[in-house]
N, C-alpha and C positions, 0 to 999 in steps of 0.2 A: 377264134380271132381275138385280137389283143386289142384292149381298149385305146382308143386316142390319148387317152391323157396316164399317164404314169398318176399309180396311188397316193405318190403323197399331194399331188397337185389335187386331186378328187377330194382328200382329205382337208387340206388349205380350203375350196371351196365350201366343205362341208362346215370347218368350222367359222369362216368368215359369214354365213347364212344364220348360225345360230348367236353368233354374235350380233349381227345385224335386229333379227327377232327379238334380243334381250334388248336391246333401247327402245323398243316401242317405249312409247308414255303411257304413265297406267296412272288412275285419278283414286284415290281412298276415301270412301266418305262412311261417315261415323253413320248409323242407323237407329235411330229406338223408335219403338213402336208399343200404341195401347190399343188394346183391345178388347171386345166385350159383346157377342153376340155371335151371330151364323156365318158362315160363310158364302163368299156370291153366291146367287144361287138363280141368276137372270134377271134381276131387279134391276129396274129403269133408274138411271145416275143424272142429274145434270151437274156440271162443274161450271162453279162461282168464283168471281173472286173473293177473299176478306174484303180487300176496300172495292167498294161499290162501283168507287170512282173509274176501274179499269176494265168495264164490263164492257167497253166497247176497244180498249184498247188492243192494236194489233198484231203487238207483241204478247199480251196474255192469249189471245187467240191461238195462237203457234203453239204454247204452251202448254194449253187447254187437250188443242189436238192430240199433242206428246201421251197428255194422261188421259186423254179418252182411251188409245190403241192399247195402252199397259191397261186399263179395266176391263178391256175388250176380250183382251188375254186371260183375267184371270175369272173371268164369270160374270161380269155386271153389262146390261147392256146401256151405254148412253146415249143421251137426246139431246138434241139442239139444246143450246142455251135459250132460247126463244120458247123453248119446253115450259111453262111456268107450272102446270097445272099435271101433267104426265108421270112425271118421275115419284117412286117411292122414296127415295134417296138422292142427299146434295154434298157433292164433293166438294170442299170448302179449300180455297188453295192460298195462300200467303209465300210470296218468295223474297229474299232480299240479299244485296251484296254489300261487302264493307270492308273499306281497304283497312289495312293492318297495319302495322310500323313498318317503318324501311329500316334492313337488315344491312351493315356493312358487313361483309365477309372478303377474305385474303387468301386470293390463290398461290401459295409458294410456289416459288421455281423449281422447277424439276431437273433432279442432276442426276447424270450429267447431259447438257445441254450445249448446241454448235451454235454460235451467232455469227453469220456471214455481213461483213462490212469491209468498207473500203475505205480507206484514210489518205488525204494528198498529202505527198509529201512527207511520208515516213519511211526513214530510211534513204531518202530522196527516192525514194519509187515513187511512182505516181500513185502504182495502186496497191492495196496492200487487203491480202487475205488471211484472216485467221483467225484465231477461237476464241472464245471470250466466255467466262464465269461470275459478271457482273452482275447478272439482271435483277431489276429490283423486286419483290414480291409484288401481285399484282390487285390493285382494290378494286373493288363493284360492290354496288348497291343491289337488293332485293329488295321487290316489293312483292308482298304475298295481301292475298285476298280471301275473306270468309263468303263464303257462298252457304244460303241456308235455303230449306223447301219446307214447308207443310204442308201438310194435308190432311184433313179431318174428315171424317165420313160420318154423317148426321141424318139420321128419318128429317122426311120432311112435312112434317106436322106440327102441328103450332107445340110438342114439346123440345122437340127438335134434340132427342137420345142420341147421342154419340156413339158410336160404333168402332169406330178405328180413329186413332192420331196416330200418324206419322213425322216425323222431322230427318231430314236429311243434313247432314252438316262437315262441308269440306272446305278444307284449308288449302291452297295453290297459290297458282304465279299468274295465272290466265286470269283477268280481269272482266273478259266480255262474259255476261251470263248469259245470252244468248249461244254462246260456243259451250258450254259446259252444262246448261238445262237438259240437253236429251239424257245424258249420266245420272246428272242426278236423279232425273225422272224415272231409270232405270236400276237406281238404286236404291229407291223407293219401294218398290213392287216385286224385288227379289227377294224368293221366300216368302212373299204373300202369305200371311200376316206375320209372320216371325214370331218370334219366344216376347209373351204380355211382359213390357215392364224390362225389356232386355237392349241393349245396346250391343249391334256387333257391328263389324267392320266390314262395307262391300269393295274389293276391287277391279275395278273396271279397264281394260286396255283398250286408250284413246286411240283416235283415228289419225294422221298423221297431218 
């Protein structure tokens, strides 16, 4: 039996699907990592903020969670924040956004190009169709944003040894860090613990 759709039509869809895939949006963020000790090994975590000030706040809360699940993942187990006394280890967290220059950039016209218009009175026609090579290059503005993470991994003893820093650091368009925290969170913990001393680059394909 013969397919419903003739091959090149199956093919058109094939390649408009892989096209489609190829625009997903994918997020780059630079990675370094230090390191200096064992690997999880089921050691009770609580995650802190740097500023003290947001330990009840409900956005580092959401956050917190994010990086609880990625510890959870790689071997450590966490405790309430409310933990004071429990945990061998304190996940130390700093996050911050900062808008960047505004970018002019110039979309050229694309030739060759149709512009449909209608002109009264040309020609004495009323209306008048036809093509036109004018258009002017087009301006817009960018605005890109620095988005950073850390994370420090410290005993928590009054000498308080440092175990792991990490810094996560991306450059984009998207401004809310709340839409972009799970990434980075995610980019953070890929590779657990990665090369001492090493900067590499994770790429992530965003959700849509």
């Amino acid at each position: 039996m013969r397919s419903r759709f003739p091959f090149c039509q199956r093919l058109l869809l094939l390649v408009c699907a892989l096209l489609l895939s190829a625009c997903s949006p994918i997020m780059r963020s630079d990675v370094t990592t230090f390191h200096e000790g064992p690997l999880p090994a089921g050691e009770r975590i609580r995650i802190q903020p740097v500023d003290r000030s947001l330990a009840q706040s409900l956005e580092f809360r959401r956050y917190a969670d994010l990086i609880a699940e990625q510890l959870q993942r790689i071997g450590y187990s966490p405790v309430s924040p409310e933990d004071t006394g429990g945990a061998e280890l304190v996940a130390e967290v700093d996050y911050r956004i900062q808008q960047g220059p505004v970018q002019v950039r110039m979309e050229p016209p694309t030739t060759p190009f149709v512009r449909y218009h209608f002109m009264y009175g040309r020609f004495r026609d009323p209306f008048y169709f036809g093509l036109s090579r004018t258009w002017q290059p087009e301006l817009y503005s960018v605005t890109s944003y620095s988005r950073t993470l850390q994370i420090s991994i410290v005993k928590s003893d009054e000498k308080g040894e440092h175990l792991y820093e990490g810094r996560v650091e991306s450059i984009g368009r998207q401004g809310n860090l709340n839409q972009v925290m799970p990434y980075l969170v995610t980019a953070m913990f890929t590779n657990y613990p990665g090369e001492n001393g090493v900067t590499k680059v994770v790429t992530i394909e965003m959700d849509e």
